[in-house]
N, C-alpha and C positions, 0 to 999 in steps of 0.2 A: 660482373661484380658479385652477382647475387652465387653465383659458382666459388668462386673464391672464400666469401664467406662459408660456401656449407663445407669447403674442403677444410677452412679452417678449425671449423668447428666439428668438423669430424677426429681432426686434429686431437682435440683438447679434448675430445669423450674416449679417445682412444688411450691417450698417456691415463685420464684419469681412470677409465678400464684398467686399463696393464698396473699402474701402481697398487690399485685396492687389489687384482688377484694374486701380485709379489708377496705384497704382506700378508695377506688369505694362507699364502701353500707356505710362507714362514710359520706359521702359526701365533704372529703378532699383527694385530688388529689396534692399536693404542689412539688412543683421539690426539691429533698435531700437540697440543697444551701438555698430554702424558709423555710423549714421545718427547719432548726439548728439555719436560724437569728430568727423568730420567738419563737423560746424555749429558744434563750439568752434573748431577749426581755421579755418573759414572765419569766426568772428565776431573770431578773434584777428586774422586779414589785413585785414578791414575797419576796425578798428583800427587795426592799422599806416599803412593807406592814409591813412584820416583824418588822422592826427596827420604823415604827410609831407604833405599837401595845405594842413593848418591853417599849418604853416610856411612854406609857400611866401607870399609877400607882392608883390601888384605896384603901381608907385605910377605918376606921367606918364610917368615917365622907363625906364619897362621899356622895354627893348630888345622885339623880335620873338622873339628866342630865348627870351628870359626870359616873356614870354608865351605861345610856342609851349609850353614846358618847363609851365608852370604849369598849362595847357590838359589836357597828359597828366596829371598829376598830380591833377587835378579828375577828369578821367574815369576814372583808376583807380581812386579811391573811390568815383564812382557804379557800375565791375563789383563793386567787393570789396562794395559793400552788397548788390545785386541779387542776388549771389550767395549770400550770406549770409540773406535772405529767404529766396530759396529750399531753402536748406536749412532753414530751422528750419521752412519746413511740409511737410518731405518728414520731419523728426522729426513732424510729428503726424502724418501719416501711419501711418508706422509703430506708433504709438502707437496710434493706431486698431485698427489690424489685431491688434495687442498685445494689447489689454486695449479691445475694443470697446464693453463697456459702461460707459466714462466717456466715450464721444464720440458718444452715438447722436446727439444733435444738431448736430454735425458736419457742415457741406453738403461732402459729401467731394470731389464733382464742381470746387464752386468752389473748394474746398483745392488740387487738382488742376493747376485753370486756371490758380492762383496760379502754382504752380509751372513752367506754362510761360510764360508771360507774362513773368517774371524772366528765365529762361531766355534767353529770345529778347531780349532786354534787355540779356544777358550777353555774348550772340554780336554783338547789333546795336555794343554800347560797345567791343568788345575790338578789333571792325575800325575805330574810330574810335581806337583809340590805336594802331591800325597806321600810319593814314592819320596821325595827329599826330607817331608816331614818324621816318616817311620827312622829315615837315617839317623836323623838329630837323636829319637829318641834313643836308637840305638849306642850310636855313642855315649849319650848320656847315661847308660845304663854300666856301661863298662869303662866309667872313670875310676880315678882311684880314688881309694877309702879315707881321702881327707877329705871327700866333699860328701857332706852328709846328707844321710837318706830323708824320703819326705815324710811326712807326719803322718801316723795312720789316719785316715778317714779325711785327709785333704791331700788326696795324690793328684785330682784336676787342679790344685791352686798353684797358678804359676805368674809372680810376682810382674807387674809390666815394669820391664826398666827402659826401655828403648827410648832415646827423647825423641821432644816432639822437634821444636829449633833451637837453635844457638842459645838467644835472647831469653828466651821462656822455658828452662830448666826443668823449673819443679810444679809451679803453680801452674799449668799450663792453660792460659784462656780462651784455646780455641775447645780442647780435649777434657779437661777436668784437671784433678789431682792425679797424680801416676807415681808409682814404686813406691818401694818402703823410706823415701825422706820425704814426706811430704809435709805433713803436720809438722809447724816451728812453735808449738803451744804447749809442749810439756812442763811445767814448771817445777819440776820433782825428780827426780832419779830415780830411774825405775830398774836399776839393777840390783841384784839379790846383797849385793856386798858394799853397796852406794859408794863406785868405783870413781865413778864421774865428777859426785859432788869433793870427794876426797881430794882430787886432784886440779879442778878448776874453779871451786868457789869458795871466798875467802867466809868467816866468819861477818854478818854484821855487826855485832856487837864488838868485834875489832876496829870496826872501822868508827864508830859511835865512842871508843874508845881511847880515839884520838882526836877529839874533838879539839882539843888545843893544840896540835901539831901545827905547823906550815903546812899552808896549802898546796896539797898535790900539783905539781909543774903542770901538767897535762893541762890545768885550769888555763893558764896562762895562752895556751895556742886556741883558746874559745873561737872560733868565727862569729860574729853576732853583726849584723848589720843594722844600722841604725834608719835606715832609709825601705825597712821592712821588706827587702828583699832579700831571699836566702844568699848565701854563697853558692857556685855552682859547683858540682862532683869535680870537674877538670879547668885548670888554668884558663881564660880566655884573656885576649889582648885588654881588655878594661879590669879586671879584677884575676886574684888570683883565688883558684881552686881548691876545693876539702884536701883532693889527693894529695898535691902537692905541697900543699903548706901543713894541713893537718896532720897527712900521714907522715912528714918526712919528721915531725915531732914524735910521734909514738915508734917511729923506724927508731929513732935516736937514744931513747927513752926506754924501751923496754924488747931491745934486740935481746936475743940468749948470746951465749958466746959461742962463737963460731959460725952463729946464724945467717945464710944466705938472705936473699929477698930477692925474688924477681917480681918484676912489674909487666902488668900486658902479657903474659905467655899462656898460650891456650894449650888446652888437655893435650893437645897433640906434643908441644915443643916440651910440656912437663913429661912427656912419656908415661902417662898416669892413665890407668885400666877408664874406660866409658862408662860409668855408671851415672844412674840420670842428668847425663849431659850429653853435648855434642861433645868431638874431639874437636871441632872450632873454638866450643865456648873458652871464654879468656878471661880469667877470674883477677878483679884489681892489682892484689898482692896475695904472693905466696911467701911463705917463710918454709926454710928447713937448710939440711947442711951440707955440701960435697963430701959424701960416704969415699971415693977417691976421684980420680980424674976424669970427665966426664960423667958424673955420677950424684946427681942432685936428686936426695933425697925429701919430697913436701913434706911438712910437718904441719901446719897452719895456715888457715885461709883471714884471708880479712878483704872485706869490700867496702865501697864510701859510697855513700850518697850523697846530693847536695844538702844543704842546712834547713831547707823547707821541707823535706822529705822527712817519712818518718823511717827508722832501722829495719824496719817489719818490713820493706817493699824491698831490699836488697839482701835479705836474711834468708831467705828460699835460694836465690842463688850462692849464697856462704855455703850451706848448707851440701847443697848439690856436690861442688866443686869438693866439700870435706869428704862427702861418701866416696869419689874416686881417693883421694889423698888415703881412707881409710883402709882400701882395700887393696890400695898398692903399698902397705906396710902389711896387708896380712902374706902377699906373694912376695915379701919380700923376708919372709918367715916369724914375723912378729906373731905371739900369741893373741889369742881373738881379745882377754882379757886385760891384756897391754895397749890395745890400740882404743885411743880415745883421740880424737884430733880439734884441736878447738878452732872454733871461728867469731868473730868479730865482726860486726857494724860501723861504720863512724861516720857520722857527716859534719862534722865540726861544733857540734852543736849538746848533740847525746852520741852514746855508744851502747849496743846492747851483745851481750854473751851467746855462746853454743856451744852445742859439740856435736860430736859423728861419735858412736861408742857400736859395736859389735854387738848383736843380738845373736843365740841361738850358734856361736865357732863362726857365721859369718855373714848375716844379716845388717847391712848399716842401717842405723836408725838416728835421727837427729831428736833434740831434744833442746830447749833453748834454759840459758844459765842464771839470766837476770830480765830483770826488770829491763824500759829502757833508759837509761840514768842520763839525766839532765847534768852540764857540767859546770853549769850555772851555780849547781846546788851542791854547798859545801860538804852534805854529806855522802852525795849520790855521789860527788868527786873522789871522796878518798875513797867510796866501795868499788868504783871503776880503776880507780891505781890498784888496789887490792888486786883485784881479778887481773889484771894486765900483769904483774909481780908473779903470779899467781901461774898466769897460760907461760909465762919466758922460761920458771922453773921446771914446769910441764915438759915445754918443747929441749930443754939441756935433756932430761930422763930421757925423753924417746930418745935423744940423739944416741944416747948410750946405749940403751935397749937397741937401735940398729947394728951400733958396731958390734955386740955382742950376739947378735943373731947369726941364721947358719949361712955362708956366702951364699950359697947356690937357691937361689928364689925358687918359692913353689909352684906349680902350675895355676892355668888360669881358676880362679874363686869362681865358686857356682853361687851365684844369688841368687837367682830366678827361682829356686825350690821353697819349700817350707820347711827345717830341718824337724827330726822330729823332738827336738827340747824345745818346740816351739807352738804354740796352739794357736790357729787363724778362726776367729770367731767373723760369722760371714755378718754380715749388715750392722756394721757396731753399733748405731743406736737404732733402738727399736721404734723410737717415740720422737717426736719433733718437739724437745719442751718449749724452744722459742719458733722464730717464722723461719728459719732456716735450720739447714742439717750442721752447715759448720757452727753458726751460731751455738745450735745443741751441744755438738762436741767440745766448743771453747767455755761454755757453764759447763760440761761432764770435767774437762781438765781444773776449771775454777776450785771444783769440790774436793778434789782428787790434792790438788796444791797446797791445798790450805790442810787436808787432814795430814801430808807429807809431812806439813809444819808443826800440828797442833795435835792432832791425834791418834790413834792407835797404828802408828806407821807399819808396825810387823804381823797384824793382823790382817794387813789390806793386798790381795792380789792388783797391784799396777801393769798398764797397759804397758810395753815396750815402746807401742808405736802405731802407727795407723798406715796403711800403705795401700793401693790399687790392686789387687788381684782380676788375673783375667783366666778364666775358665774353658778345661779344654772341650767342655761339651759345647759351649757359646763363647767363640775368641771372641765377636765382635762388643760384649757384655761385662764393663766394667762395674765395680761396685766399690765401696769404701769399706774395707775391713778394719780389724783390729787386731796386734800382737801381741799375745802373753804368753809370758813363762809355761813351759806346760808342765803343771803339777805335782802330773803323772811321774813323770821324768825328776823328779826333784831326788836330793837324798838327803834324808829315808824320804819315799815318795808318799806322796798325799794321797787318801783315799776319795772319791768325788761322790761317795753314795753314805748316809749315814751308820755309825755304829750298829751293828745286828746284837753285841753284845749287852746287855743292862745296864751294866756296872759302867761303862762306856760310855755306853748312850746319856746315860747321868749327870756324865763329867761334862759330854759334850757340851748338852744344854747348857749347865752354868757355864762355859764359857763362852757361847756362843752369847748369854745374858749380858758376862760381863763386858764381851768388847760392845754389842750395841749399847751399853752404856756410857760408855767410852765414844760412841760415835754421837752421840744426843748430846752428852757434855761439849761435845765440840760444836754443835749446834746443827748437826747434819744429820740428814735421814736420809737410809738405804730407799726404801720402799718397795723395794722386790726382792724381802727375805725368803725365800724358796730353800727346803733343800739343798737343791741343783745349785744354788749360788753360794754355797757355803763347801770348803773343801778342810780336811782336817787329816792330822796325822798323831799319834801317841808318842810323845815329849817323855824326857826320862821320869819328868815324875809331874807331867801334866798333859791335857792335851792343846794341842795348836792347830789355833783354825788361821782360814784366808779366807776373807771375803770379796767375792768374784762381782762380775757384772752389774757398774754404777751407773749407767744409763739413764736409771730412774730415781739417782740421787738429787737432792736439792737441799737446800738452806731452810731451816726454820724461823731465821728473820724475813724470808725475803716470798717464801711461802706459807701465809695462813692459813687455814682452813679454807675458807673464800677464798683464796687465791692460790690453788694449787692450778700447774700445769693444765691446760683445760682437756689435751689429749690427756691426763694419767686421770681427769674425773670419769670422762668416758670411759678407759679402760678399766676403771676400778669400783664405779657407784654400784656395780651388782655382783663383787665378791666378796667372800667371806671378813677380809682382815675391816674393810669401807663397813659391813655389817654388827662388827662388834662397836666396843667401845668412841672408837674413832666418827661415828653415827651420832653419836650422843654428845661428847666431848669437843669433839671437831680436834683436838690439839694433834697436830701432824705424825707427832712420835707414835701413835697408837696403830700405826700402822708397820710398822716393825715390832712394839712392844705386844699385838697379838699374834705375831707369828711365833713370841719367845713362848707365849702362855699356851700356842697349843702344841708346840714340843714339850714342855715340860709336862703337860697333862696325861701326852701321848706316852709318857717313859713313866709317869709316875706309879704305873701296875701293871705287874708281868705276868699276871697269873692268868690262866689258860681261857678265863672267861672275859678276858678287858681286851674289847673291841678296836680302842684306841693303841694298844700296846700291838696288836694283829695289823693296825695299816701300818704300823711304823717300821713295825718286819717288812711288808709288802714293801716300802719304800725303800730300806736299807739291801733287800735281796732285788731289787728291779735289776733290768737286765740294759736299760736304756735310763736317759735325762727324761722321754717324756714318759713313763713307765711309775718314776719315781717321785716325779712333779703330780698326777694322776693321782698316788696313794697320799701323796700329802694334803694334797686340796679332800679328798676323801675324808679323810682326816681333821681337818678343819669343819666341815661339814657336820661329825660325829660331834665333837667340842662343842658347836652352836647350837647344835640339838639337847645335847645332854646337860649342857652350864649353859643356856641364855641367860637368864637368872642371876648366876653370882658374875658375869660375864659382867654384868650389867647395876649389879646389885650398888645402889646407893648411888647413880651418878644422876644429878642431876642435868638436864639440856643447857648446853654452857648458852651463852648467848650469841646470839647469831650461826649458832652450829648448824650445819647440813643438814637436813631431813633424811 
């Protein structure tokens, strides 16, 4: 007996022998605990891989691109599996060496082999999607010249459009925000020609203007339940549905002529290009026309939720589904600045607006059109018939604009670039003003909305849009950017560095004076007047500025002195503009109203010995943003130095003001 045991137990110091030198001559030594998270880790990426591979689909008419593309995407899930193998036998492994005597028949050697084998597998596939990757680019480089080139100085930014599932479009909960429609918070139009608002939002004051009219029909199919539970999105055997009841009323109500509608048909059966969707996903209702026989052309998304829901949770999916609708009218040769596609909310209860509008010849960008209007309320009612009046004459135009395009559809749209009329500003907000990022950005669009409404609209450079860029130097490295017009590119184009001239520089200041007066009368403060955020160009017989980068905009009601963003007190208690006036006064505006005083001080003498007039050269001739931000803070510097004094002269300490 006592033989038995020692053979056993020679047994078990032998596997645990041979296991720890396996993983010795691997050059992986990992503790059991490291080894099982790294094989979930790597089984979770094999996953992922699979399920972007399984969607990818190609039919006769794949292009090379779409084939080369498809090609990587297959071989990424043969490394994520190979790789994935390999770990889960480098977990027995460990397991061996662990607790050897559950593996004594374990061929450890060939457990071993396993794991090089994958290995070499992992290294041979990964230079085959090197080799696949340089193909994409190369294709990419000799497309034709309607897909426009990238932006200087953002050639790694390459847009993620890929989705993640069916279900989860745009907002996506496992991955973040992804592609250029993501943000549904714009409340403004932010195209150069206000293309959008012209064609999908009615006038309020029209609708306020009918204050005596009969009440819009639409009122009439309200779901409301009394027994305080919602209606449900779709029919069930005890009650009936938003879909069906709701929407067969606004199908009836506000069809265009000629206007199809399909119900339930996914990307795929609309024949409509993948952009941030699956070809599964299958959008409520689509409207648009048979262009001829077998030939359904989308025009308009609309989707329901049930009546306890709010618009906002099925607006992202609207959305999504518009960005393909949008860019299969641009392959179908519609002009970029013809194509605006609207979309709709409803849950029987409220309805809320959108749209998909082209950014940049082909960027889809959504933006949302209204409020979300209660149908309850007699006047949100007629602004919601307004806008529905509004998208039916909308979708007649496209349908025109289709038949009058050229038959022969254009090749596939490249969206994944940055084109170069388009500027990607990397980390859109610099500052958290509240406890979240999106929070920040939905106060950055609050400010932005209201000045749309109230004040200096032509003065103000607006975002496009917000969208996920993924970076060729680090794929695996998402961020939240932001898209603007790019300036540069404007005609006549904007210059981004100040007047060198005098007489210019002059002009400039007073106007740069007058629109932030224009923005304080609206109740709003910039708070990072820099230079660098101000762009201007020479007007026939004035000059015209744009003021860039609101991040560290806010409200003067809703920020007092004591109550400014408590990151912009950190960032700001030990710079020059916190040091002036705005120290003593506390009153928020003094922190724009000193950037105006020490431009104008800076241009006030040109003469060979005024120090101030010498940084403001240095900032107008820099060769870079930080170059030119450098000479102006300098400059600032010089101001505080030489006027502390009338800087300051006569102000008493307001009460409770800062120290």
């Amino acid at each position: 007996m006592e033989g038995g045991n020692s053979c056993e137990q020679a047994a078990v110091e032998a596997t645990r022998r041979a296991a720890s030198e396996a993983l010795d001559s691997l050059g992986q030594v990992p503790t059991y605990e490291e080894a099982v998270a790294n094989s979930a880790l790597k089984r979770d990426l094999f996953r992922n891989a699979s399920a972007a591979s399984s969607q990818a689909t190609l039919s006769s008419s794949s292009s090379d691109m779409q084939t080369t593309m498809y090609e990587v995407l297959s071989t990424k899930e043969e490394v994520a599996k190979a790789d994935y193998v390999a770990s889960q036998n480098v977990v027995l492994l460990n397991d061996a060496k662990r607790c050897p005597q559950l593996h004594l028949k374990l061929d450890i050697q060939a457990t071993a082999s396993r794991i090089r084998d994958r290995l070499d597998d992992v290294s041979r596939l990964e230079a085959k999607v090197r080799r696949l990757t340089d193909d994409v680019r190369r294709l990419r480089a000799t497309r034709p010249p309607q897909h426009s080139p990238r932006a200087a100085g953002v050639a790694d930014a390459v847009f993620v459009t890929e989705p993640r599932k069916a279900s989860d479009q745009v907002a996506s909960k496992s991955c973040g925000k992804v592609g250029p429609s993501t943000l549904q918070c714009m409340c403004f139009d932010p195209t150069s020609d206000g293309r959008v608002w012209r064609a999908l939002v009615p006038d309020r004051p029209l609708a306020m203007a009918e204050a005596d009219a009969a009440q819009p029909r639409l009122m009439a199919g309200v779901m409301f339940k009394t027994s305080m539970k919602g209606a449900p999105e779709t029919s069930r055997s005890s009650c009936v549905g938003v879909e069906n009841a709701f929407g067969t009323l606004l199908d009836g109500l506000y069809r265009a002529d000629s206007e199809v509608v399909y119900k339930q048909r996914s990307i795929l059966q609309l024949k409509l290009p993948v952009i941030q969707a699956s070809e599964s996903s299958t959008p409520d209702n689509v409207g648009g026309f048979d262009l001829r026989a077998n030939d359904f052309v989308p025009l308009r998304v609309r989707e329901y939720k049930g009546s306890s829901f709010s618009c906002l949770e099925a607006l992202p999916q609207a959305l999504a589904t518009g960005s393909c609708v949008a860019v299969g009218l641009l392959q179908r040769g519609l002009r970029a600045e013809d194509v605006i596609v609207p979309v709709d909310v409803a849950t029987g209860k409220n309805v809320q607006f959108g749209a998909i509008f082209i950014a940049g010849g082909c960027i889809p960008m959504s933006i949302v059109t209204s409020k979300e209007l209660d149908l309850s309320d007699l006047e949100d009612a007629r602004l919601a018939d307004l806008h529905y009046i509004k998208m039916r004459s909308h979708v007649q135009e496209l349908m025109q604009l289709v038949r009058e395009a050229r038959a022969v559809s254009v090749p596939a749209v490249d969206v994944s670039t940055v084109p170069d009329t388009l500027y990607c500003k990397r980390n859109c907000v610099s500052y958290q003003a509240l406890d979240t990022l999106d929070n920040s950005i939905w106060h950055m669009m609050r400010v932005l909305s209201h000045l749309y409404r109230v004040g200096p609209r032509e003065c103000i450079c607006f975002p496009m849009g917000f969208c996920a860029v993924r970076r060729a130097h680090s794929p695996s490295a998402n961020t939240m950017d932001m898209i603007f017009p790019n300036l540069a590119k404007a005609d006549p184009p904007y210059h981004l560095f100040v007047p060198a001239d005098w007489a210019t520089a002059n002009l400039f200041v007073d106007e740069c004076d007058r629109v932030v007066s224009r923005l304080h009368a609206a109740r709003v403060v910039h708070g990072d007047l820099y230079v660098s955020n101000i762009a201007w160009r020479q007007g026939s017989d004035k000059i015209d500025v744009k003021i860039m980068d609101w991040d560290t905009s806010f409200f003067m009601d809703e920020h007092s002195a004591n109550h400014l963003p408590e990151s912009l007190r950190r960032v700001w208690q030990d710079t020059n503009k916190w040091k002036g006036r705005f120290s003593v006064t506390g009153e928020a505006q003094e922190l724009d109203l000193f950037m105006i005083r020490v431009m104008r001080w800076g241009v006030h003498d040109n003469s060979s010995h005024a120090q101030g007039w010498k940084w403001w050269l240095a900032a107008a001739n820099a060769n870079s943003v930080g170059v030119a931000n450098a000479a102006f803070r300098s400059l600032q510097e010089l101001y505080l130095a030489e006027c502390k004094s009338s800087e300051l002269q006569g102000l008493a300490p307001a009460s409770g003001a800062l120290s």
